[in-house]
C-alpha positions in Angstrom: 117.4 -163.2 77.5 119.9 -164.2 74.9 120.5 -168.4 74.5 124.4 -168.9 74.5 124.7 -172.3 72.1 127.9 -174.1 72.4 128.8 -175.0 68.3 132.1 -178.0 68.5 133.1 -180.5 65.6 134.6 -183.3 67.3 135.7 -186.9 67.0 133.6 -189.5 68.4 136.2 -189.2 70.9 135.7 -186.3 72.4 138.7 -184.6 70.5 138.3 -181.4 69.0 142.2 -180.1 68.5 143.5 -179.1 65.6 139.9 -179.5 63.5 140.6 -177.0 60.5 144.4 -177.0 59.6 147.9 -179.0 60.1 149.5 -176.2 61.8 146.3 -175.2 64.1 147.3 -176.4 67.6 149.8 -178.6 68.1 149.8 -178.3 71.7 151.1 -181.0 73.8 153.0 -182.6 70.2 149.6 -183.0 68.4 149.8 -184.1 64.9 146.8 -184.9 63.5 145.8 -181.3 62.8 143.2 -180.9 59.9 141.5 -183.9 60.4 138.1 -182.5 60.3 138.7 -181.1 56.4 137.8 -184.7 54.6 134.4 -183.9 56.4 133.2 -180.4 55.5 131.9 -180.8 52.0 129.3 -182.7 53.6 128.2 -179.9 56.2 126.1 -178.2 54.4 123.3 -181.9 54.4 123.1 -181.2 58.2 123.8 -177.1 58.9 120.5 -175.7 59.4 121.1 -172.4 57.5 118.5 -170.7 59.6 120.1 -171.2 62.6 122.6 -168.5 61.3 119.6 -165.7 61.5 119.2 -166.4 65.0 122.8 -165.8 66.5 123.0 -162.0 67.2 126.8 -162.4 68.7 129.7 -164.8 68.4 131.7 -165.6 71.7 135.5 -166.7 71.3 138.5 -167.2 73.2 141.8 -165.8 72.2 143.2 -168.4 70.2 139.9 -169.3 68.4 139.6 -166.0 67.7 142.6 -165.1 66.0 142.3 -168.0 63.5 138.5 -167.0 62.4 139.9 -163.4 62.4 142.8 -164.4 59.6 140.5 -165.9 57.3 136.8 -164.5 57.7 136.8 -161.2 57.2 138.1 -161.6 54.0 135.3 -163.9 52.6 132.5 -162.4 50.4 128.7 -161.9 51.9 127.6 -164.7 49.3 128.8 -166.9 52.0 126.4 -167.1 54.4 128.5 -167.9 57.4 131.1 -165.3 56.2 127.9 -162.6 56.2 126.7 -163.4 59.3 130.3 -163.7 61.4 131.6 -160.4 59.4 128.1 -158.4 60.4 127.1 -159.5 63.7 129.2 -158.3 67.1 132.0 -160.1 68.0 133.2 -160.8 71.4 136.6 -161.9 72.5 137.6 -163.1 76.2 141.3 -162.4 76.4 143.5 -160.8 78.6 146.1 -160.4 76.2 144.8 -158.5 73.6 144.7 -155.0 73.4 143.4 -154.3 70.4 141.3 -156.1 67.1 141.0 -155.3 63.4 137.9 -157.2 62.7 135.2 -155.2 62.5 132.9 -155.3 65.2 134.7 -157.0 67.8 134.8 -156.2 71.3 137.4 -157.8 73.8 136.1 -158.8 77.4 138.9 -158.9 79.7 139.1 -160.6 83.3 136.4 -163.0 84.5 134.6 -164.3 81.1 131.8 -165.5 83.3 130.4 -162.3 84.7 130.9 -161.0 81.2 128.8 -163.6 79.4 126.1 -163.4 82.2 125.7 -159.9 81.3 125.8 -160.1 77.5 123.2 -163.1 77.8 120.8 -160.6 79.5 121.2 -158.0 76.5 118.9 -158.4 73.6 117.8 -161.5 71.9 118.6 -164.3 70.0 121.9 -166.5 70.3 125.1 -166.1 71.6 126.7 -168.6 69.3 130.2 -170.2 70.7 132.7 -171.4 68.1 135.4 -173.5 69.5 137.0 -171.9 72.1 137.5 -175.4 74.0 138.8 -173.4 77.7 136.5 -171.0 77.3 133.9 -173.4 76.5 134.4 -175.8 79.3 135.1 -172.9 81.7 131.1 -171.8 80.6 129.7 -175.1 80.5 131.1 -175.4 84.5 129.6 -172.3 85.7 126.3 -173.4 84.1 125.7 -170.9 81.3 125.9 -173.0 78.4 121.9 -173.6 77.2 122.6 -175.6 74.3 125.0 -178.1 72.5 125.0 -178.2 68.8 128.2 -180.8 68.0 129.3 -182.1 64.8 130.6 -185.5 65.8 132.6 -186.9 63.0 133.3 -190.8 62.4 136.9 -190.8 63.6 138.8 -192.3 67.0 141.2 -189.5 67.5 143.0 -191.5 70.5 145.2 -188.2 71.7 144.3 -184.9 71.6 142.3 -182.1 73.6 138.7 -183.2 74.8 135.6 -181.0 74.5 134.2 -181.5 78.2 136.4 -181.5 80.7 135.4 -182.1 84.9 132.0 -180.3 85.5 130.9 -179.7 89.3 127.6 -181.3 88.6 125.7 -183.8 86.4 123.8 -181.7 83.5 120.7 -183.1 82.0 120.5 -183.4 78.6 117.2 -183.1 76.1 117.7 -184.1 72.9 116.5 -181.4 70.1 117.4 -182.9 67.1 119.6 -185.1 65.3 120.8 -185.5 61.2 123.5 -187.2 59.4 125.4 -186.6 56.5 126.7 -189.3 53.7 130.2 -188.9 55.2 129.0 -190.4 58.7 128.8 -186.5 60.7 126.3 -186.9 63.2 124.8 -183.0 63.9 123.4 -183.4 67.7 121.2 -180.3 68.9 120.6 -180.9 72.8 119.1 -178.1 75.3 121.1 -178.2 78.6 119.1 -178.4 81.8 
């Protein structure tokens, strides 16, 4: 059985909008977009870069998807994450789409959560979740969701879309590990249940 991980970079707040680029998501009149860029160089002091040889999928949601899909696919296998996302199968949930150009991508339409029970069940390794805030929470509700691997960055967003939204029931979480970089990221690993 496959270990879907949840991976978010948020504010301390919760917020997780707009995280890569000014134009990203400016839903609801959201301006801060990009925020999370002064923070990347740093990554790399709290990325475990073996972590990346135990995902054997990547799970997205539509709008996720179609940002990593502009820029990845064009990066160069000496980037690790680029190797990894551009070689491993790709799954998107979306009932809009009706077709994909990145290679190795496979749309799951309707009901993602029947789907992700069933791709769980194939194989081994992780099922690793970038993003994908609806999708996430919509996971995280119906109790699939095994682990949380956030990137919490030292910044009070104040507006903006939160990570976790209303769950029916309390989750219990064990703490796996935890690491900082110089630029304040906290990098929290927690198993769920």
């Amino acid at each position: 059985m496959r270990t879907l991980a949840l991976v978010e970079f948020l504010t301390v707040d919760g917020v997780m909008q707009g995280l890569g680029s000014p134009g990203e998501d400016t839903d609801g009149g959201f301006t801060h977009g990009g925020w999370g860029t002064p923070y990347a160089p740093a990554l790399g002091q709290v990325v475990d870069p073996g972590g990346l040889g135990r995902t054997t999928g990547y799970l997205f949601g539509r709008r996720t998807y179609l940002k990593m899909a502009d820029f990845w696919p064009h990066q160069g296998d000496d980037n690790p994450i680029a190797a990894s996302m551009n070689h491993s199968p790709k799954y998107v949930v979306s009932n809009q789409l009706t077709e994909v150009n990145w290679a190795g991508t496979t749309i799951l339409t309707g009901d993602p959560v029947p789907a992700v029970r069933e791709l769980k069940a194939q194989g081994e390794g992780d099922i690793t979740v970038l993003g994908s805030g609806h999708l996430a929470r919509t996971l995280l509700a119906a109790g699939l969701v095994d682990e949380l691997r956030l990137f919490v960055h030292p910044l009070l967003m104040g507006t903006g879309k939160r990570l976790f939204g209303e769950l029916p029931d309390p989750r219990t979480l064990t703490l796996q590990t935890v690491a900082r970089t110089d630029l304040g990221t906290v990098a929290l690993v927690y198993r769920i249940g």
